[in-house]
C-alpha positions in Angstrom: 33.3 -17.9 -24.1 34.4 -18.4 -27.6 32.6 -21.3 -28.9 29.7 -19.7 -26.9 29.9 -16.4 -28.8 30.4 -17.8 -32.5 27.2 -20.7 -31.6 25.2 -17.6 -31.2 26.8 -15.3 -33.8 25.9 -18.7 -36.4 22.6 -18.6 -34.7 22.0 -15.0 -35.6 23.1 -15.6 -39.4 20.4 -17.9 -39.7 18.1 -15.8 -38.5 19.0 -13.4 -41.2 20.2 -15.4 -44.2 20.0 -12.2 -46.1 23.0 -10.9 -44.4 26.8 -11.4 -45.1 28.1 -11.2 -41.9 26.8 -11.0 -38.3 29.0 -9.9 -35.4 28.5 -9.5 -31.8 30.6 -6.9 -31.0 29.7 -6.5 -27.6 28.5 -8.7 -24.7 27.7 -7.2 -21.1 25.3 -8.2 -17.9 22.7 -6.2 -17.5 21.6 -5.1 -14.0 19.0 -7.7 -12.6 16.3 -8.9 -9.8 17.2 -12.1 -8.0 15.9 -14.4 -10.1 16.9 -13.5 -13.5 20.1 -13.7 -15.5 20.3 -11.4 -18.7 22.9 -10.1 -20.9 23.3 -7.0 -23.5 24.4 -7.5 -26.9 25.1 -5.5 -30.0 25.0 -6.7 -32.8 26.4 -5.8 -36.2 24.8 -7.1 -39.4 26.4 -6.3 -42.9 24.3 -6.1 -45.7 24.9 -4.8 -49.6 27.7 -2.5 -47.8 26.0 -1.1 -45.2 26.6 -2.1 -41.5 23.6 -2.1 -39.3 23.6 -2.3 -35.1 21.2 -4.1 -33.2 20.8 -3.3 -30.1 19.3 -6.4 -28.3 18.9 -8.5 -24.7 19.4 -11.8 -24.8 17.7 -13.8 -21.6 17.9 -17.5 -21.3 16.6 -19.8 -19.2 17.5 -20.8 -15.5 18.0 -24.2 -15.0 17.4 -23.4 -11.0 16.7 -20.4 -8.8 14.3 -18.9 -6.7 11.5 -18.8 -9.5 11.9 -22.1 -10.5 11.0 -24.0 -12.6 11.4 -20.8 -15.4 9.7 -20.7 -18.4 11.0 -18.5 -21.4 8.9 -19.1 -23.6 6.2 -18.5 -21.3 8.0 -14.9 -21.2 8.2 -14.7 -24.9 4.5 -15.4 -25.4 3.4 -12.8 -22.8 5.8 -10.3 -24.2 4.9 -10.9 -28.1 1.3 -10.2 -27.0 1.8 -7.5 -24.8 3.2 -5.5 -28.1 -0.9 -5.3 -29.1 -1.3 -2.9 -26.1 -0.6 0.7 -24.7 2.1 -1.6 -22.2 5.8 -0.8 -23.4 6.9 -4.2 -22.8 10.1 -4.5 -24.9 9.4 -5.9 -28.5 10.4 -9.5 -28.9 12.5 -10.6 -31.9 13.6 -14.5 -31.3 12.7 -17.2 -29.6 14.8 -20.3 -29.6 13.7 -23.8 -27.9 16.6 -26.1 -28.9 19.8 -26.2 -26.0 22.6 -27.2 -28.5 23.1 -23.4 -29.1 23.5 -22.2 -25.7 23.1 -25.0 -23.3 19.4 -23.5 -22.6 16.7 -22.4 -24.0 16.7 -18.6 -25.1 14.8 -15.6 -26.3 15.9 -12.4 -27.8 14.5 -8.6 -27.5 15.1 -5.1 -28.3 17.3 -3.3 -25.9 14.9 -0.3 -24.1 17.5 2.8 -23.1 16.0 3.8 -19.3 17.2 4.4 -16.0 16.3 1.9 -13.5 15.1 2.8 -9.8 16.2 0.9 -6.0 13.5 -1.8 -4.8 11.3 0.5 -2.6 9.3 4.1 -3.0 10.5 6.2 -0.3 8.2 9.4 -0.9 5.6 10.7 -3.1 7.1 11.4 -6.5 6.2 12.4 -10.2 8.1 8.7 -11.3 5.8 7.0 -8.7 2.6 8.3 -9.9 3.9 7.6 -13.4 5.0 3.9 -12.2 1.1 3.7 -10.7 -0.3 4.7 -14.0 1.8 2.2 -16.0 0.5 -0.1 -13.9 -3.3 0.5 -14.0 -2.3 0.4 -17.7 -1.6 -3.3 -17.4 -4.6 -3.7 -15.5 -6.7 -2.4 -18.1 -5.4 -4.7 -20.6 -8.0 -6.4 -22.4 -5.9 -9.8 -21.8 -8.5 -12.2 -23.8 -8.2 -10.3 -26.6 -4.8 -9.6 -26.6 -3.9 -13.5 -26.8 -3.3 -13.8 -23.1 -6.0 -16.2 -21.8 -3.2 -19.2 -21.9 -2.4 -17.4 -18.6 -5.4 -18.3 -16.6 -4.2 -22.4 -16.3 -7.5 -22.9 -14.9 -10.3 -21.0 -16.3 -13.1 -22.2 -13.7 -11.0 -21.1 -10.6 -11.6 -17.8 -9.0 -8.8 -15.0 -9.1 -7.0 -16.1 -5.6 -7.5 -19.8 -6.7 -6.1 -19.3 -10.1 -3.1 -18.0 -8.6 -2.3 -19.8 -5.8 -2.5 -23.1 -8.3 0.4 -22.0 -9.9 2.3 -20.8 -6.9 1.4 -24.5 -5.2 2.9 -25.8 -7.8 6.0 -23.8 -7.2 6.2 -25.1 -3.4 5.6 -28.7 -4.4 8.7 -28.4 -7.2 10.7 -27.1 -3.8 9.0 -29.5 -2.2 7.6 -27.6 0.7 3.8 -27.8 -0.4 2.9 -29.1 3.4 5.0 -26.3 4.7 2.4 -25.5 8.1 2.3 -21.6 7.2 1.7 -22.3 3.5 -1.1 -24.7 3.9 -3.1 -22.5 6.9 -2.3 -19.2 4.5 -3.3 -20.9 1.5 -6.3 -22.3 3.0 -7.1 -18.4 4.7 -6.7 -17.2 1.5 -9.4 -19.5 -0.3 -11.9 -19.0 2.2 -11.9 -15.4 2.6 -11.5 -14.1 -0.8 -13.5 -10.6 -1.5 -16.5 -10.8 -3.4 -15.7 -7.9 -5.2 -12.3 -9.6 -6.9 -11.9 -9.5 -10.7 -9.8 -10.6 -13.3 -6.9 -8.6 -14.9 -3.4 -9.1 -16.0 -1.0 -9.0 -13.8 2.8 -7.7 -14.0 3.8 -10.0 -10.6 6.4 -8.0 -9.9 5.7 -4.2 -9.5 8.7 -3.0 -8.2 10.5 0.2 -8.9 13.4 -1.9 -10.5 11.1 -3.2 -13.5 10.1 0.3 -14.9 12.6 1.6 -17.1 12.3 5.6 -17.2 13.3 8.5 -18.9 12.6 11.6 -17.0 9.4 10.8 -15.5 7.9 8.6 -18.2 7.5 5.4 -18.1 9.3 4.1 -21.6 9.6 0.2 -20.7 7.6 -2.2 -18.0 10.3 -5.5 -18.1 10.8 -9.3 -16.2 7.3 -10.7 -17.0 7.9 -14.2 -15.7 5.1 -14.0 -13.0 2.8 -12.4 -15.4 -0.6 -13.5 -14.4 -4.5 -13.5 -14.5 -5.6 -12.2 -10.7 -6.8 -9.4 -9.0 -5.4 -6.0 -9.7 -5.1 -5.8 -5.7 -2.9 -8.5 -6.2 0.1 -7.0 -7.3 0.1 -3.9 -5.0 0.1 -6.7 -2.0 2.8 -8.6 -3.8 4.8 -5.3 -3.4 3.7 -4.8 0.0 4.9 -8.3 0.6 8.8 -7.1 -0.6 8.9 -4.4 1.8 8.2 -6.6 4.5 10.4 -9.7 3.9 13.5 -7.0 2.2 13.1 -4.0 5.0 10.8 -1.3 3.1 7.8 0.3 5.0 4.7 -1.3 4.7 1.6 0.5 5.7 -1.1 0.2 7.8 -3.9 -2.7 6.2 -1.8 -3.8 3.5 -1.3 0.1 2.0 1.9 1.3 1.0 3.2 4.4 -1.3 2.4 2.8 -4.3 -0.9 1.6 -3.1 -1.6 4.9 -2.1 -0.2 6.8 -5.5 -2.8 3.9 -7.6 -5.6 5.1 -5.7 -4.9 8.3 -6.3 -4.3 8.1 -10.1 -7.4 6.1 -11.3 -10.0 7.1 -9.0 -10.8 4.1 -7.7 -11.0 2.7 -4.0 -8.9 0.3 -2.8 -10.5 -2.5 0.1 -9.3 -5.3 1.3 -6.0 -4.5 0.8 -4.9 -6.4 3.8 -5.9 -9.3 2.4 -3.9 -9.0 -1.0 -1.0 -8.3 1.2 -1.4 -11.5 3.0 -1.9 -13.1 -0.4 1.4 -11.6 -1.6 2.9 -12.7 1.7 2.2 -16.3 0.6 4.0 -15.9 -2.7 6.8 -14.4 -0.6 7.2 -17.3 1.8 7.8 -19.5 -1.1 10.7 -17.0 -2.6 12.2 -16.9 0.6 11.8 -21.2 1.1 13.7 -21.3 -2.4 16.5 -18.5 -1.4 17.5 -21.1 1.5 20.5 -18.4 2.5 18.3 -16.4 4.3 14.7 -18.0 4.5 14.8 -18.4 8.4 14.3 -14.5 8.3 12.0 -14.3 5.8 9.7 -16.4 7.3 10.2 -14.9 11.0 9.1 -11.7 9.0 6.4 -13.1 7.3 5.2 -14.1 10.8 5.3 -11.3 12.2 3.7 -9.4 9.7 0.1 -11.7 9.5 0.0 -11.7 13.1 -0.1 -7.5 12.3 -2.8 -8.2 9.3 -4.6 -11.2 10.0 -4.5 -11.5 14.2 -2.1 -13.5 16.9 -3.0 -16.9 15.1 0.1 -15.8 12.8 2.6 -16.0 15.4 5.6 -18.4 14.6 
């Protein structure tokens, strides 16, 4: 831990050569999903007499995991462009390609002071009609102007095809691509897409646990890694697709709370919602394939819950 902690306090004193010394003076884990691996650090920089603290987060990259193959820079990007927009992603400060410092690549950010929340909604709430406002926030992001349109990998797709491609490529790096229940989802999926879907950045992850709050305000939206270009209905089925694999209560047709509390917030409709469940279902069979522990049940759950949405063709 030594040598780890004065590579990165060196790191930091050449990111500000102005200063005469640079300290960490404190290193601790932050709370995290699954998939990520993040650490809290403060920082002391002494300048002309004065000593300064930065408060910061330091997240480097996963060589393996459920996610994989990760992408910080990726992160970074998204993040950095985000700070254009009414979305309180925290601001980026540093992002740093080369291993020799840390054994992987790395990026920095300023440290957001909120209170977290448990995976699931469990009633209506002022928090979750502020979380469902944050998050028709992101949807309204104009993401071509912002510097986002790197995210849509292939611009002539549609919005289901542009994100399965990136979530096939995910299940051929865990080498279940040909997976039977991938390849009849994925294939349900492309043929029955809504004519009505759009394009809009996505969080990918809409869970409770990735809005920091204060009160009932939403101060921070954080873990962009499955940022993408899709469908807004997208990410309320990916969250429908976590309470069925992790034990929440879905809803009838794909709705759920937050669903429900989106609706009610920007005015607007929601259809085919049973469909964007099943698409987020297909993301979470490939989760579940990667957290090989418990998979078996995932996927028995995953069964289970098309055969609900989609008919008795689902059954394992």
């Amino acid at each position: 831990m030594d040598d780890w902690r004065a590579r990165l306090e060196a790191w930091f004193s050449e990111r500000m050569p102005s200063a005469e010394h640079v300290e960490i003076t404190r290193i601790g884990r932050l709370p995290a999903g699954a998939s990520n691996e993040t650490l809290s650090l403060d920082i002391s920089v002494q300048c002309d007499g004065y000593a300064i603290g930065l408060p910061l987060v330091l997240r480097p990259e996963r060589a393996g995991g459920i996610l994989a193959p990760y992408d910080v820079a990726r992160q970074f990007r998204v993040m950095r462009a985000l700070s254009r927009t009414d979305v309180p992603a925290p601001a980026v400060a540093w992002y740093e390609s080369d291993r020799a410092v840390l054994g992987a690549p790395f990026f920095c950010m300023w440290r957001i002071s909120g209170e977290t929340l448990p995976l699931f909604w469990y009633g209506d709430s002022p928090r979750l009609r502020a979380a469902a406002r944050m998050l028709a926030t992101v949807h309204a992001v104009e993401w071509r102007t912002a510097g986002l349109a790197f995210l849509r990998e292939q611009p002539e797709a549609s919005p289901t095809e542009g994100e399965l491609a990136s979530w096939r490529a995910r299940a051929e790096h865990l080498r279940i691509g040909r997976a039977p229940l991938l390849v009849a989802l994925g294939d349900f999926l492309t043929r029955n897409e809504p004519a009505d879907a759009r394009l809009a950045l996505l969080h990918g992850d809409p869970n409770p646990g990735n809005y920091l709050f204060r009160g009932v305000d939403v101060v921070g939206v954080v873990d962009w890694e499955l940022a993408a270009i899709g469908d807004p209905r997208s990410d309320l089925g990916f969250y429908a697709g976590l309470l069925t694999v992790f034990g929440g209560l879905p809803g009838e047709g794909g709705r759920t709370l937050l669903a429900n509390a989106y609706e009610a917030e920007t005015g607007r409709a929601l259809h085919n919602l049973d469909y964007y469940e099943a698409l987020g279902l297909y993301r979470m069979a490939i989760v579940m394939a990667a957290w090989a522990s418990v998979s078996h049940f995932g996927m028995d759950a995953i069964a289970r819950r098309l055969t609900n949405l989609l008919g008795p063709r689902w059954a394992a």
